[in-house]
C-alpha positions, 0 to 999 in steps of 0.5 A, a space after each residue: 475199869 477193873 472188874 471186881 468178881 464177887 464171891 458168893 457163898 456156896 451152898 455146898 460148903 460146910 463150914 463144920 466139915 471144913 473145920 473138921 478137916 483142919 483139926 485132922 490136919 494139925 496136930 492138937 485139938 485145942 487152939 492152944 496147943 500150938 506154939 506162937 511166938 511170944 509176942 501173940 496169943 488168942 483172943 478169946 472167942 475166936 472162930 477156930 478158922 479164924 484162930 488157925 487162918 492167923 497161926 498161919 499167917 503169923 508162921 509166915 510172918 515170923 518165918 519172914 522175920 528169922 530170914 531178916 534176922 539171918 541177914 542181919 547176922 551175915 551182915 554182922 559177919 560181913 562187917 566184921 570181915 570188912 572190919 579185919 581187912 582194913 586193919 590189914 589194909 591199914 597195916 599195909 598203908 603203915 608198911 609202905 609208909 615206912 618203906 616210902 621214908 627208908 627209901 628217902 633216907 637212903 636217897 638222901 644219904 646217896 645224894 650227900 654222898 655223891 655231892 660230897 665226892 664231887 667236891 672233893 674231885 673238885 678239890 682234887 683237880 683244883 690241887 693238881 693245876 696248883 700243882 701244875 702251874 708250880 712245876 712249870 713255873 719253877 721248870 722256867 724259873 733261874 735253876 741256881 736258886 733254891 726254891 723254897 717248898 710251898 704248901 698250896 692252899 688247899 679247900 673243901 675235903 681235899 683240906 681236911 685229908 692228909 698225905 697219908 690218908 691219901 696213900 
């Protein structure tokens, strides 16, 4: 069990002298003299112990309080911090956005491209062993015939490109 020490009243002390080292302390001889915050005052008939005990105790409490308020305007400027860096961050999102489907369009139209010249090759080499086989065929064929020039049959890209486009 915790001991509770019990505070006798001096007889040494004085009460008027105590009061009067106070008054000389602050500034002012009333009790209003003093400035409270607005949400306090004095009641009538108070101790002037009684009335500077609870000044103190309301400085420290309104002190107590300016320091909250003070927070709460550096997380005011906090937020609006995080609030300026997500829309730099959001900005930033939207940029890379764009760049993701720049760089899909420009891989789409290589893939076109690339296919587009695989069929043409395709078309190209296909013409050739048309080519080819008529040569040997006409090289092995009766050579007192006249051999009447055929168009080979051409497909895909290698269709739509003439002989000039070629050259």
């Amino acid at each position: 069990m915790a001991s509770v020490e019990q505070l006798h009243r001096r007889d040494g002390v004085n009460l008027v002298q105590l009061e009067a080292d106070i008054t000389s302390i602050r500034s002012g001889s009333s009790i209003t003299s003093v400035n409270l915050p607005d949400y306090v005052e004095h009641t009538a008939g108070v101790s002037r112990v009684g009335a500077l005990s609870a000044e103190a105790v309301i400085r420290d409490y309104e002190s107590a309080a300016k320091e909250i308020e003070a927070m709460g305007t550096e997380l005011i400027d906090a937020a609006q911090k995080c609030e300026a860096l997500t829309a730099q961050v959001h900005d930033a999102i939207a940029f890379m956005r764009e760049t993701a489907a720049g760089y899909r369009e420009e891989g789409r139209k290589i893939f076109k491209r690339i296919e587009e010249c695989a069929l043409f090759t395709e078309d190209v080499r296909k013409t050739c062993e048309q080519v080819k086989r008529r040569m040997a065929e006409v090289s092995v064929g009766p050579s007192d015939e006249e051999l009447a020039p055929q168009e080979p049959e051409l497909t895909g890209i290698a269709a739509k490109v003439t002989m000039s486009e070629i050259r």
